[in-house]
Phi, psi and omega in degrees: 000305146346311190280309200291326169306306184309308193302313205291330178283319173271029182252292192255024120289338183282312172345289207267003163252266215237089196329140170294320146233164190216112194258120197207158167272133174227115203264154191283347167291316173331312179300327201262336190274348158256353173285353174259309196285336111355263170331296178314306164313296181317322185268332172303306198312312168247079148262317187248030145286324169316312205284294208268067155250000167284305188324307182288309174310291184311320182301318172284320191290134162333300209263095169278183191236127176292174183269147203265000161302349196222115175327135158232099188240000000 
């Protein structure tokens, strides 16, 4: 009883995801809201590559730097 239930449940998710046919529209705006979605990604990204490049620079460099928290007295 258990299998059949479980089968019958992944019989019709596969259904209602993924319908045999699909009948849709792709409105011409559509083209532009992802190319601003495109670009925006692009600038945030590096906006907070910008942000954080000491972070990253100091992490990538070879040459550590001593530490200036702790007295050398």
């Amino acid at each position: 009883m258990k299998v059949m239930l479980r089968l019958s449940a992944v019989l019709i998710s596969v259904l209602f995801f993924f319908p045999l046919c699909g009948y849709s529209y792709i409105d011409l705006g559509s083209g532009s809201y992802i190319i601003q979605l495109l670009i925006a990604g692009f600038v945030g990204f590096s906006l907070s590559l910008r942000i954080f490049w000491k972070k990253i620079r100091s992490r990538l460099s070879k040459k550590a730097k001593p530490d200036e928290t702790v007295d050398a007295k």
